[in-house]
C-alpha positions as CSV (number, residue, x, y, z in Angstrom):
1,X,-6.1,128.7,118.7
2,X,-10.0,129.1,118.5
3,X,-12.8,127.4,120.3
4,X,-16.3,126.5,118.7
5,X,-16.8,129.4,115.9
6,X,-19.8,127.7,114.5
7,X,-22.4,130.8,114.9
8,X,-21.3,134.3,114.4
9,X,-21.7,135.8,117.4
10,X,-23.4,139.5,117.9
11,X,-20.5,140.6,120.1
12,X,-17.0,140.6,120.0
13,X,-15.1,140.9,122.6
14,X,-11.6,142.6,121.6
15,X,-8.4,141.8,124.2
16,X,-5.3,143.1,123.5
17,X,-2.9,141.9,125.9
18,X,0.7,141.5,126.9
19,X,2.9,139.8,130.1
20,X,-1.1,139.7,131.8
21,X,-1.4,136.1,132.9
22,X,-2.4,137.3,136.4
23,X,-5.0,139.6,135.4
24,X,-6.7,137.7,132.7
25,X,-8.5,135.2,134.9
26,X,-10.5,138.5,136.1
27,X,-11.7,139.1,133.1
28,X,-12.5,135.7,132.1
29,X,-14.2,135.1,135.2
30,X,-16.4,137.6,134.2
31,X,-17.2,136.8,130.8
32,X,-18.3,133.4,132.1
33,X,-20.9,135.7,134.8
34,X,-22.2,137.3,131.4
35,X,-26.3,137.5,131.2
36,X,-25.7,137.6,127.1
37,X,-24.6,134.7,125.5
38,X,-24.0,136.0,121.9
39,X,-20.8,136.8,122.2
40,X,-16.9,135.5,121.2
41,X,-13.6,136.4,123.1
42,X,-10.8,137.4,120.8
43,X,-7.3,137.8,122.3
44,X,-4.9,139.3,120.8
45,X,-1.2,138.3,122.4
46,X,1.2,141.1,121.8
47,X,4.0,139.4,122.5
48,X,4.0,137.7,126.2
49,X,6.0,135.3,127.0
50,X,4.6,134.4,130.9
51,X,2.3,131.4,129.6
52,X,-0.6,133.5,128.4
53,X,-1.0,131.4,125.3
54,X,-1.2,127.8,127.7
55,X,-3.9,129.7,130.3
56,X,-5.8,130.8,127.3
57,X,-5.5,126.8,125.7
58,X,-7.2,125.4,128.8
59,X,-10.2,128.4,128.8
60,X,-10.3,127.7,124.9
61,X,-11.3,123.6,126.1
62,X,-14.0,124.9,128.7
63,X,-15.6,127.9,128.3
64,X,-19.0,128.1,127.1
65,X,-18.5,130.7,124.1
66,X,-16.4,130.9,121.4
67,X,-12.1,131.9,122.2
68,X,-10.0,133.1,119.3
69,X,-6.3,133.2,120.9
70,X,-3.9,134.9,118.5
71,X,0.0,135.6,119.3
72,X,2.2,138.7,117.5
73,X,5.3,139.8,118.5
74,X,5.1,143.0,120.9
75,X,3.9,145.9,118.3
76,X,2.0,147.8,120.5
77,X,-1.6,148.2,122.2
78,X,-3.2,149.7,119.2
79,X,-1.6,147.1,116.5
80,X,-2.9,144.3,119.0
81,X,-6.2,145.9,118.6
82,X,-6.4,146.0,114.6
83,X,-5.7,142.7,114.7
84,X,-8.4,141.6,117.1
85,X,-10.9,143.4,114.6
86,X,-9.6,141.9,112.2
87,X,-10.3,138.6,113.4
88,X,-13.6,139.5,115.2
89,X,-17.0,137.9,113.8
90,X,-19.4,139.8,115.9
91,X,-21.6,142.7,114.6
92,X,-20.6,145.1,117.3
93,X,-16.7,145.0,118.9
94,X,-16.6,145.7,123.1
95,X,-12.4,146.3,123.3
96,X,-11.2,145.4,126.9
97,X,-8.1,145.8,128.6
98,X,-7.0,142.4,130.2
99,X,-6.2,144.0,133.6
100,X,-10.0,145.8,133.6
101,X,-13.1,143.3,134.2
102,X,-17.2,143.5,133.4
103,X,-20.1,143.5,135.4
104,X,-22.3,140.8,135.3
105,X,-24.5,142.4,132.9
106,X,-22.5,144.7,130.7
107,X,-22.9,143.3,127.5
108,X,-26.4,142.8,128.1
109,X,-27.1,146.1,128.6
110,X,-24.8,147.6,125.6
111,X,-26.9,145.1,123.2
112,X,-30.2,146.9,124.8
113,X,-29.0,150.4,124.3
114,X,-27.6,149.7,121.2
115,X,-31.1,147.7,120.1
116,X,-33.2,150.9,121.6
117,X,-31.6,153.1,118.6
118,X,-34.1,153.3,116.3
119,X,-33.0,151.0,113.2
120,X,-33.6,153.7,110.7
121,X,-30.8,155.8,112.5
122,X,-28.5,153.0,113.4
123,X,-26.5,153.8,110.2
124,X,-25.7,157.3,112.0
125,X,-24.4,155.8,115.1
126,X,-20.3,154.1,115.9
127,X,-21.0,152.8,119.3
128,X,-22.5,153.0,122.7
129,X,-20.8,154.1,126.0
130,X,-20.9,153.9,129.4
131,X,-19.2,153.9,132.6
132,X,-16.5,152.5,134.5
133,X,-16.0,152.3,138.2
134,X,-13.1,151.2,140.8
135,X,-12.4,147.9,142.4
136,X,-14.5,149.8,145.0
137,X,-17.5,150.7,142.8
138,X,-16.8,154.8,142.5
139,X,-17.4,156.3,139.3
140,X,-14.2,156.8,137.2
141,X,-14.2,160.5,136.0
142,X,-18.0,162.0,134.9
143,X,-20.6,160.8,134.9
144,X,-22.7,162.0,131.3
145,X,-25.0,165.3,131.7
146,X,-28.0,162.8,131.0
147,X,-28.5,159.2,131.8
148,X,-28.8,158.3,128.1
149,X,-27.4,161.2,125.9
150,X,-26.8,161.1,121.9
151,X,-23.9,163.0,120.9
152,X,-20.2,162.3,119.8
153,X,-17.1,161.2,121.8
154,X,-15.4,164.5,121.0
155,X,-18.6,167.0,121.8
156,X,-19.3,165.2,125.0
157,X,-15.6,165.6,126.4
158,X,-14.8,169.2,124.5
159,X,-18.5,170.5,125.0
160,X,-20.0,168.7,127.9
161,X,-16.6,168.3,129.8
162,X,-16.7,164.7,130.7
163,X,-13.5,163.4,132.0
164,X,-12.5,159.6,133.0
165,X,-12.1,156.8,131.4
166,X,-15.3,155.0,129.7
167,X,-16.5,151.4,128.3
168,X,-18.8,150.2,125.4
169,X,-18.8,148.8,122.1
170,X,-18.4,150.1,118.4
171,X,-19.6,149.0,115.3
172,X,-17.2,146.3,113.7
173,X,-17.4,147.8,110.5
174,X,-16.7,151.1,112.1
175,X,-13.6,149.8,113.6
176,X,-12.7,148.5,110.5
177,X,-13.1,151.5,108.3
178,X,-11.0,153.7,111.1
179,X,-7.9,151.3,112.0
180,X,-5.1,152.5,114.1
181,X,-2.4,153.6,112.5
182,X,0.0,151.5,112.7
183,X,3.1,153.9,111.0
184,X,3.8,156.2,113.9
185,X,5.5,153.9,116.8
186,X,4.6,151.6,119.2
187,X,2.1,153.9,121.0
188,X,-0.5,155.8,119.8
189,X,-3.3,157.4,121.6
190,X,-6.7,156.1,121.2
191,X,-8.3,159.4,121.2
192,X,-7.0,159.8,118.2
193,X,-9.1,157.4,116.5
194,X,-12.1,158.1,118.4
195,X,-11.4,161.7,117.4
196,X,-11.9,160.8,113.7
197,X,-14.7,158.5,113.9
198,X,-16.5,161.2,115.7
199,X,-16.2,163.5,112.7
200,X,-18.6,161.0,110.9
201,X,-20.5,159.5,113.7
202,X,-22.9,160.2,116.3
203,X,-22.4,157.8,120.2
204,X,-24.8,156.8,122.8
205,X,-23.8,157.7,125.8
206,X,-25.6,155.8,129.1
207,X,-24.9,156.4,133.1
208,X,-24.4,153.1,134.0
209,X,-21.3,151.3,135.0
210,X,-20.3,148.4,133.1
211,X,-16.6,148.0,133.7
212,X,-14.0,147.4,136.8
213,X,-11.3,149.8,135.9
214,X,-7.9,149.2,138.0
215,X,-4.9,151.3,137.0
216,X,-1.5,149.4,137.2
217,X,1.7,151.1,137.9
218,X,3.5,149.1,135.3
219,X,0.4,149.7,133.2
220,X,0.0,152.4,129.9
221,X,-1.8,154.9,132.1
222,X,0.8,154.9,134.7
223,X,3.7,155.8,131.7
224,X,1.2,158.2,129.9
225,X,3.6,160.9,130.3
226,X,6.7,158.7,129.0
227,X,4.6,157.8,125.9
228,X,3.1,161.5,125.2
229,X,6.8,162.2,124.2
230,X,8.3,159.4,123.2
231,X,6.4,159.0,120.5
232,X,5.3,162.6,120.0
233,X,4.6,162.0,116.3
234,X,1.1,160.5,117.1
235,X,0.7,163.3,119.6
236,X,1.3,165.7,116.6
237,X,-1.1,164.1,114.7
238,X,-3.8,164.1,117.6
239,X,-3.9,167.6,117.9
240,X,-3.6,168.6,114.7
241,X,-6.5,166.9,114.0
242,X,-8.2,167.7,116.7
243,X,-7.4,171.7,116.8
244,X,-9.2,170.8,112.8
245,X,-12.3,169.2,114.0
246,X,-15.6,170.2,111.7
247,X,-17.4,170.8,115.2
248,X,-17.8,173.4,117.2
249,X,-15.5,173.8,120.4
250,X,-15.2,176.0,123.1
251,X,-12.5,179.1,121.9
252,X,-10.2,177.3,124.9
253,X,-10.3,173.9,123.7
254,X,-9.4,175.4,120.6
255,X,-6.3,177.7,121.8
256,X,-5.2,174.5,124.0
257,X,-5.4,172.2,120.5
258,X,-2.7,174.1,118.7
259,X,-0.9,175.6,122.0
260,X,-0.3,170.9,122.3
261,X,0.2,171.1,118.1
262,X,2.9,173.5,119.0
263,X,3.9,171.8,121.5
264,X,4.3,168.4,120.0
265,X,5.5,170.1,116.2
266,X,8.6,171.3,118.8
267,X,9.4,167.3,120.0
268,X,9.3,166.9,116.2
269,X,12.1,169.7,115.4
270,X,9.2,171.2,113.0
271,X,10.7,174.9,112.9
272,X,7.3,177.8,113.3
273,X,7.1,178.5,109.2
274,X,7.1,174.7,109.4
275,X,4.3,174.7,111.6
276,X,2.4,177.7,110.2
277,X,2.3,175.8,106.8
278,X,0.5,172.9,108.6
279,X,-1.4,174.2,110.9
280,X,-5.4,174.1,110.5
281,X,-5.3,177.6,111.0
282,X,-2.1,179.4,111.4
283,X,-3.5,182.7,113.2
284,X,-4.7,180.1,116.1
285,X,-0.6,178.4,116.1
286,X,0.5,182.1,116.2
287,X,-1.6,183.0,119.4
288,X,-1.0,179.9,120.9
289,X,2.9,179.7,120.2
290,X,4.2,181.2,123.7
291,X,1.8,178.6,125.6
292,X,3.0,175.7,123.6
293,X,6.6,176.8,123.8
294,X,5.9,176.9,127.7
295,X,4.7,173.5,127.8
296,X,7.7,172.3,126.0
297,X,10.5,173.3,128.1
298,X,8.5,172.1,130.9
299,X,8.2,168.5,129.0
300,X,12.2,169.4,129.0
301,X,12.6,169.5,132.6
302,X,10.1,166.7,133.6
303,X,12.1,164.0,131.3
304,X,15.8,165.5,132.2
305,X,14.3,165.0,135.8
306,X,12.9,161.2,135.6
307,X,16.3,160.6,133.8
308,X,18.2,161.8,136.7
309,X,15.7,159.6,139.3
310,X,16.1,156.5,137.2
């Protein structure tokens, strides 16, 4: 299902969604608020059966940009998400959760702050990122040490220690060259891909809010512990990576990376010579053993505890 596609548009705007019919007209009210008009809306359905695909049919009839209404059966957040690229026509991709909404002006100001780096560096850049805020207009997390600071995702949480989530827009060809993978269950953390592309690329990072943020109960965030060790294999890869990172990091971001590597090689039944062999450096997984055996057992108890509750 796709509305007018005639002009490829400088944004696309990335949805993944699933069983959202009652959160979607949020968003799409305020995509039709938007000051830009070069943009598309592609949503990705992964798998809903609550008459998503009808309320996106009538929007695809009316709205004044272009709709691109896909349906897969429920793989997961991240597979949703390739496929939106995938089908995305835009230069730049904004991803949005269909229960989170913009402010009138957000992808007006991401083109500007994406414009304002110089063309001659643009090649060095993924994205641009900013903030989101509560139903009630409070920041989510931290704001960035500068109101319009150049660095990576991983320096500016590791080094800078912003927390919270945040909203923006990558490169599509970014996107494209870093997919999700799509091998190790039906969640996978996005950090983990962020985490990579920051190895290569430098962000713009901007203190201004340009996303509603609401956190569901029934939503991901509220079952981020569930997830974690479910599927504990792209938790493993996470940290591994990330205790490997070519950048600098503080020496206790670096004993928590492999203190979660041990953590996470344990939900895998990865034995220590197992680990050791792996590891990005085995004299860090050594010192960081007790402390990752410690936060295993208490994984243990948590999830032999929410079993009993259930």
């Amino acid at each position: 299902m796709t509305g007018e596609r005639s002009q490829p548009p400088t944004i696309s705007v990335v949805t993944p969604t699933y069983q959202r019919v009652a959160t979607l007209p949020r968003l799409y009210d305020s995509l039709l608020r938007q000051t830009f008009e070069g943009f598309e809306w592609v949503v990705v359905d992964d798998g809903s059966d609550d008459g998503t695909g009808d309320l996106i049919a009538r929007w695809a009839r009316e709205a004044p940009f272009a709709i691109d209404y896909s349906w897969q059966p429920n793989g997961g957040k991240h597979v949703a998400v390739n496929r939106g690229v995938e089908r995305a026509r835009g230069e730049l991709c904004a991803v949005m959760d269909s229960d989170d909404w913009y402010a009138p002006e957000a992808l007006e100001r991401m083109a500007s702050h994406w414009r304002a780096i110089p063309a001659a560096r643009r090649e060095e850049f993924a994205n641009v990122e900013g903030l989101c805020v509560d139903p009630g207009g409070a920041v989510i997390g931290d704001r960035f040490p500068e109101d319009v600071i150049d660095s990576t995702t991983f320096e500016i949480e590791v080094v800078h220690g912003v927390e919270g989530d945040k909203i923006g827009m990558y490169r599509r060809d970014v996107l494209r060259a870093y997919p999700f993978p799509e091998d190790l269950g039906w969640h996978v953390t996005p950090a983990l891909v962020w985490n990579r592309i920051a190895a290569r690329y430098r962000s713009r990072f901007v203190n201004e809010a340009w996303a509603y943020k609401e956190y569901l109960d029934e939503g991901l965030s509220g079952r981020e512990t569930e997830l974690r060790l479910r599927y504990a294999a792209a938790q493993l890869i996470y940290w591994k990576e990330f205790a490997g990172m070519p950048r600098p990091m503080p020496l206790r971001a670096r004993l928590r990376a492999h203190a979660n590597y041990v953590r996470y090689s344990l939900w895998e039944g990865l034995s220590l010579s197992r680990q050791l062999r792996r590891s990005p450096d085995w004299r860090w997984t050594v010192t960081a053993f007790p402390i990752g055996m410690m936060l295993h057992v208490r994984d243990r108890v948590q999830a032999k505890s929410a079993l009993e509750a259930a």
